[in-house]
C-alpha positions in Angstrom: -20.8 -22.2 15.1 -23.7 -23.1 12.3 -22.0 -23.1 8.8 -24.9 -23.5 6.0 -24.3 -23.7 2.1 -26.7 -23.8 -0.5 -25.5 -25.8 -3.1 -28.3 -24.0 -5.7 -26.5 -20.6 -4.8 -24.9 -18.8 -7.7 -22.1 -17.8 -4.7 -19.5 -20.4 -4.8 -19.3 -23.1 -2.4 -15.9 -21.8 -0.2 -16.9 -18.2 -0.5 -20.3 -19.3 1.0 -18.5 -21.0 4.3 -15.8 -17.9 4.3 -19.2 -15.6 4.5 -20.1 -17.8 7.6 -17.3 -17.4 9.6 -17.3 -13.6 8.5 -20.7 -13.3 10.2 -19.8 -15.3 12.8 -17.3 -13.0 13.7 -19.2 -9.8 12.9 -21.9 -10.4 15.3 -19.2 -12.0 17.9 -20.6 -15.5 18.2 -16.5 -16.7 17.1 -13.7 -14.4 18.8 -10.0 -14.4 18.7 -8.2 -17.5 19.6 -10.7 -19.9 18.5 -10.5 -22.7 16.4 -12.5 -23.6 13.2 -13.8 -27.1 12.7 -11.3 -29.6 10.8 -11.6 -29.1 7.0 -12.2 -33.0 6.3 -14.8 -32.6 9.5 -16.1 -29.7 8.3 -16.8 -30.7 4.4 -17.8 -34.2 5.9 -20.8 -32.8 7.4 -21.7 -30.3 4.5 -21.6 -33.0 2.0 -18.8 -30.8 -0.1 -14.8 -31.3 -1.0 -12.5 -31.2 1.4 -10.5 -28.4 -0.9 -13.9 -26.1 -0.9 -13.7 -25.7 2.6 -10.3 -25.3 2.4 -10.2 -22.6 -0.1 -13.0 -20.9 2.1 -10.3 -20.9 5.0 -8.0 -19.7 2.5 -9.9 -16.7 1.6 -10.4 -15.7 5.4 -6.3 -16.1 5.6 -5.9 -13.7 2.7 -8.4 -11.2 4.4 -6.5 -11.4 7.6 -9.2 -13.0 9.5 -7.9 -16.7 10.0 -4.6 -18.7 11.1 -4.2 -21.7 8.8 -1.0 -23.9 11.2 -0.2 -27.5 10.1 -1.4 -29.5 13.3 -3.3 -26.6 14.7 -5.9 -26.0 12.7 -7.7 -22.4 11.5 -7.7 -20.2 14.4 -9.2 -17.0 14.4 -6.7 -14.2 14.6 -6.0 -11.3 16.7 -7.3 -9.2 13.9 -10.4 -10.6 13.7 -13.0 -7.6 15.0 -16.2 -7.7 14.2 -16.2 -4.4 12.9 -13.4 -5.9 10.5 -15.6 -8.3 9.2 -18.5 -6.1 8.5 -16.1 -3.8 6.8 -14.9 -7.0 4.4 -18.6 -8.3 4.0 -19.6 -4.9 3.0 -16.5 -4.6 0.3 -18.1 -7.7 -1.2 -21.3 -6.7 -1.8 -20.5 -3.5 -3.2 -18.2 -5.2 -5.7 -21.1 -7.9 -6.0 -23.6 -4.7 -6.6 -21.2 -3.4 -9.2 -20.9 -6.9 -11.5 -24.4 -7.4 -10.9 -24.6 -3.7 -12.7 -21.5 -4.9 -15.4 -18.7 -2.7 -14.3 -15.5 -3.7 -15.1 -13.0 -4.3 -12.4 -11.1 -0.5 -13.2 -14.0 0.7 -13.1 -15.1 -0.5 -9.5 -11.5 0.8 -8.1 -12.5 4.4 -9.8 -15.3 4.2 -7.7 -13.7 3.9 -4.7 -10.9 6.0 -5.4 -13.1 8.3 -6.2 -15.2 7.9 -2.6 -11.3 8.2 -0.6 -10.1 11.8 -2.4 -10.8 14.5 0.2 -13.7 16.3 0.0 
């Protein structure tokens, strides 16, 4: 798997490698069960913090897309589909495209509340 940053990105460093291993998964070149580099290996060879890449991992844990085990490493989970990680990217750049456009936060949720009422 080929993680890339660009440090001159406005996108923060950990979100950058957590959008990585979202497209990695999305177009199925990572599946379930396997493991992610080692954070110290992985910010070793990026040139970034040990904690960026960690809070990258972090953010794929709290989106249900990663395993963080002491000992074992991030492992992709069963949940992982690629159709789940579209879903997520997508979510992100429509709350991205609503900053960019300076809606609040209520208002984004209106937005979408207003796209799930029947009808």
């Amino acid at each position: 798997m080929l993680f890339r940053v660009d440090p001159a990105s406005p996108v923060p460093l950990g979100d950058q490698i957590a959008g990585c291993v979202r497209g990695a998964i999305a177009d199925g070149s990572v599946r379930t069960g396997e493991r992610l580099p080692a954070a110290r290996e992985l910010a070793l060879s990026l040139g970034v913090n040990v904690h960026t890449v960690l809070r990258g991992y972090q953010r794929l844990r709290d989106e249900g897309l990663l395993e963080l085990r002491r000992g074992r490493g991030a492992v992709i989970t069963a949940g992982a589909s690629p159709s789940r990680a579209r879903l997520i990217e997508g979510a992100r750049d429509l709350v991205a495209q609503a900053r960019a456009l300076g809606l609040a936060d209520d208002e984004i949720l209106a937005l979408i509340r207003t796209g799930l009422a029947p009808g």
